[in-house]
N, C-alpha and C positions, 0 to 999 in steps of 0.2 A: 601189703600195701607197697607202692611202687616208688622210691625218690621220686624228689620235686626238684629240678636243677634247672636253677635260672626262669622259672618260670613255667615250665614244662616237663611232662614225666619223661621220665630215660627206661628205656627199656632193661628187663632183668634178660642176664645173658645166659644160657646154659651151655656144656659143653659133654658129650657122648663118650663114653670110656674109649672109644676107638681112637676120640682124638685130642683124648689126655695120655692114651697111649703112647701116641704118636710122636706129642709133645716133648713128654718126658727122655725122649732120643733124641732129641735134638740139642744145637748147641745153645746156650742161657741168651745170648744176643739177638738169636731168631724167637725165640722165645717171648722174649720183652715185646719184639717187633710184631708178635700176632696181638700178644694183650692188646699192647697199644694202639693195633689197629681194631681191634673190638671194641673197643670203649672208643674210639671214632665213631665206629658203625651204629651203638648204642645209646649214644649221643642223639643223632639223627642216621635213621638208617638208608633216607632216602635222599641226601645231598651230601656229599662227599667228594673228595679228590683221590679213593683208593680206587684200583680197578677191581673193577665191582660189575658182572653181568647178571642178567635174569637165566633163568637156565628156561632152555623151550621147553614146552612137555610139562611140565609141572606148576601149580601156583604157588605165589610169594615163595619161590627156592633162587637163592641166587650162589655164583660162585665167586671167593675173592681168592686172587692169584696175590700170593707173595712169593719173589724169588722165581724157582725152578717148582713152587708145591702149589696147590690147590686146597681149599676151604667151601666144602659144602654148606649152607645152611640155609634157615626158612624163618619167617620172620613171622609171627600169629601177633596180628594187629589187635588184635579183641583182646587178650591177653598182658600184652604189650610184652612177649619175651623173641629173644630172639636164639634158637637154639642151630650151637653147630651140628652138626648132622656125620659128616668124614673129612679126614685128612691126608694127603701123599700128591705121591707125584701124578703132574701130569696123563700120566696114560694107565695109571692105578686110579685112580679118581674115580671115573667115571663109568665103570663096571660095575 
């Protein structure tokens, strides 16, 4: 069963060993900074102030840029979860 928040379900987040991996090398301040942006994203995933693109090529996959990194993930509406998929830099990302 899915939270009721405020009137509305919130999506369940998942996150990929790649980029719990990823996470865990990182510094605790960027850290906070991705959660926090996730539970924005989970909140509502379709009206936000993060930069937030669709990726072409693919359905419901978008990318959010924090910093100098990149955050893959896809959103299964029917489900309502929103799973990250990878995480790195830039020009690691997208390969």
């Amino acid at each position: 069963m899915k939270k009721k928040q405020k009137g509305y379900l919130v999506y369940e987040l998942k996150f990929h060993k790649q980029v719990v991996k990823f996470l865990q090398n990182q510094p605790l301040n960027f850290r906070k900074k991705v959660i926090e942006s996730f539970n924005i994203i989970k909140q509502n995933p379709f009206e936000n102030n993060l930069d937030i693109k669709e990726l072409k090529g693919y359905t419901n996959h978008y990318r959010l840029r924090l910093s100098k990194y990149r955050f893959i993930y896809k959103i299964e509406n029917n489900i309502l979860l929103i799973e990250v998929i990878k995480a790195g830099s830039r020009g690691d990302i997208y390969k």
